[in-house]
N, C-alpha and C positions, 0 to 999 in steps of 0.2 A: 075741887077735891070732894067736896061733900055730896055732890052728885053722886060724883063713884061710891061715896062711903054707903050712900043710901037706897041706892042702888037702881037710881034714875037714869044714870049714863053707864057707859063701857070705854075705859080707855083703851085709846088704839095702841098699835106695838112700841111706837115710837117712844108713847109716851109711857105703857109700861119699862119700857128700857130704863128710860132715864127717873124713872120712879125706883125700880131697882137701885139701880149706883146713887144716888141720893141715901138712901135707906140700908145700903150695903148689903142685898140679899137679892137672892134670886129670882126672876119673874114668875118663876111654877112659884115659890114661898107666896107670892104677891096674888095670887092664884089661888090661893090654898093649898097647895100642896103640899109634901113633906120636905123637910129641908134635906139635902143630904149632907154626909159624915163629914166630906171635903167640907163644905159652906159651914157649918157647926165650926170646925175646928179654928178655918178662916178668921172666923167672926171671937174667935177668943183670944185668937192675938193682937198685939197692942199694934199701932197703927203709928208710926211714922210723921208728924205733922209735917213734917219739911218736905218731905219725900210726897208726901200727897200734895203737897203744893207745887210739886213740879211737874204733877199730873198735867196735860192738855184736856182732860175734860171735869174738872174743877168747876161745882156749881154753889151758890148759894144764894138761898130762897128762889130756887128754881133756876135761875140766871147766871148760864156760864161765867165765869171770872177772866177778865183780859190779863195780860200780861203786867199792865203796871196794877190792876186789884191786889193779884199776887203778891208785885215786890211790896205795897204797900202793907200790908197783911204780915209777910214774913218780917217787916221792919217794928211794927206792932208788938207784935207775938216776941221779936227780940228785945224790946225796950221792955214787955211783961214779964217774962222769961228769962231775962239773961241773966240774975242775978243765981242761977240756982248751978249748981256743981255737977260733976258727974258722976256718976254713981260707981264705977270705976275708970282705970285707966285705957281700958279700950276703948269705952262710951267718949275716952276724951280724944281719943284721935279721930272719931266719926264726925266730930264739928268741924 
């Protein structure tokens, strides 16, 4: 990474890509580019943990997540989280 940062290497597309969904923003952003209005808006809404965790392309610290990372993760996240209410009654039919 610090090569890119320094600007001794070029990453290829591939790994632009997945530099992207890491970072949640678009390859032109990653590029310098301008963001656009869609991607801005995107990025101010709250983000779903559970629902990101049923993503198939789920990485952390670079490294896709298998299926039991997941359930183990989602099991985590429940013993940290579970104790908290719903903020209303709709939010309680979503669990």
């Amino acid at each position: 990474m610090s090569n890119y940062e320094r600007g001794n290497r070029d990453p290829d597309t591939e790994t632009l890509n997945k530099l992207a969904l890491i970072y949640g923003v678009t390859v032109d952003h990653l590029l310098g580019g301008k963001t656009t209005g869609a991607t801005e808006l995107k990025e101010k809404r709250p983000k779903d943990l559970k629902k990101t965790l049923e993503q198939s392309d789920v990485v952390f610290d670079g490294v896709p997540l298998s299926e039991q990372d997941k359930t183990k993760l989602k099991a985590t996240l429940a013993i940290v989280f579970g104790d908290r209410k719903p903020k209303n009654k709709a939010e309680e039919f979503r669990r």
